[in-house]
N, C-alpha and C positions, 0 to 999 in steps of 0.2 A: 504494500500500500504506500502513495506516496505521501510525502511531507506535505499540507497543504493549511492556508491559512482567509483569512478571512479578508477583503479589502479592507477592511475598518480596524482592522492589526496593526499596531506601532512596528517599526524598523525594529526596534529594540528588539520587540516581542519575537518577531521572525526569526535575527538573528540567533537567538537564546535557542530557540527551536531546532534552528540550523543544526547548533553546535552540539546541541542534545541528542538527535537524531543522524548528527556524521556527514546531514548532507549542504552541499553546493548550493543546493539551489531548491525551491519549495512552489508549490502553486498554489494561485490563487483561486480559490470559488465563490460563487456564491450559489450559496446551499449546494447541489453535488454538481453544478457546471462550470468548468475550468473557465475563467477571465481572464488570468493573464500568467508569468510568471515571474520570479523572483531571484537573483541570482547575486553570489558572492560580487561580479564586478556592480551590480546594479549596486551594493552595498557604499564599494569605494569610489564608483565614478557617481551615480546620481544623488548619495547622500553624502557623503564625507567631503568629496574632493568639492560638494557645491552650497557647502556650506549648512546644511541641514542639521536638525536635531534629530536623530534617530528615536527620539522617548516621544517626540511632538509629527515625526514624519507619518503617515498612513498605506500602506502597501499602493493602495490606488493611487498614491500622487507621481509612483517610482517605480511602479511593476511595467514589464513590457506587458501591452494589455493582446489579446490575440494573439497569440503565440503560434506560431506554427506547430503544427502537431502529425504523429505519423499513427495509423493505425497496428492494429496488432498485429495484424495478420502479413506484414508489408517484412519483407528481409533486413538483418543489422544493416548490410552494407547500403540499403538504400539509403537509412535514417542518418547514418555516415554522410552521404551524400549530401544531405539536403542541409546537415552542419554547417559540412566546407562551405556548402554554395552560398548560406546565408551568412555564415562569419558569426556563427555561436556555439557556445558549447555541450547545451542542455537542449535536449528535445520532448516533451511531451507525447507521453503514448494514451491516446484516446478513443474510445467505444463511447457511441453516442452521446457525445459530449462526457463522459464519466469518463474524469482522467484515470488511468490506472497504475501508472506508474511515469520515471522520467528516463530517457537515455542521453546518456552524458557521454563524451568525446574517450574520457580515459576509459570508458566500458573497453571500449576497443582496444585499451594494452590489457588487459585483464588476464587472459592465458602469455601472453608474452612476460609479463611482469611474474607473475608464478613462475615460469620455464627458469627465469631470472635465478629468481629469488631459488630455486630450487638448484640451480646450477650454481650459486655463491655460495649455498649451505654445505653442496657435495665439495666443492673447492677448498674450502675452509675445513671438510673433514679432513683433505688432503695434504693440509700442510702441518696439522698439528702430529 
């Protein structure tokens, strides 16, 4: 289920959320249809670097509103795709307007980053 908040939610509020829950980025509804979404840069570029109070700011004044969104049934690499082309990192996955989840850019190192990590860990057995 994804992280999702309310447009009437302070910045603060979101963020806390964020951090409680691990994620980037959070969406917005109202009542169970996605409006917009909410994301770490929207944090530092539309609230912090413009001078906002994140306790006084409202999701709706700083959410991207309409978000593009990919369906479920649609392949990673399309949802890949449609990142690049629009220059974000966070996609919404949507049925009938009921968001269901988000895919984010680093989904995509996801088994690479494991192979990683699993290939540092065997390395590391190798030198002790």
């Amino acid at each position: 289920m994804p992280v999702t908040a309310a447009k009437s939610a302070t910045v603060l509020e979101a963020a806390v959320l964020m951090k409680q829950q691990g994620k980037g980025a959070l969406l917005v509804v109202d009542g169970t249809r996605l409006i917009g979404i909410f994301t770490e840069r929207d944090i530092v570029f539309r609230v912090v670097a413009a001078g906002r109070d994140p306790k006084d700011t409202r999701l709706a004044e700083v959410m991207t509103p309409q978000p593009q969104t990919i369906h479920p049934n649609k392949p990673f690499l399309h949802a890949l795709r449609i990142m690049h082309e629009g220059g974000f990192r966070h996609l919404p996955v949507v049925e009938n307007d009921w968001p269901l989840g988000v895919l984010s850019a680093r989904d995509a190192l996801d088994d690479d980053l494991y192979e990683l990590r699993a290939d540092l860990a065997q390395r590391g057995d190798e030198r002790d």
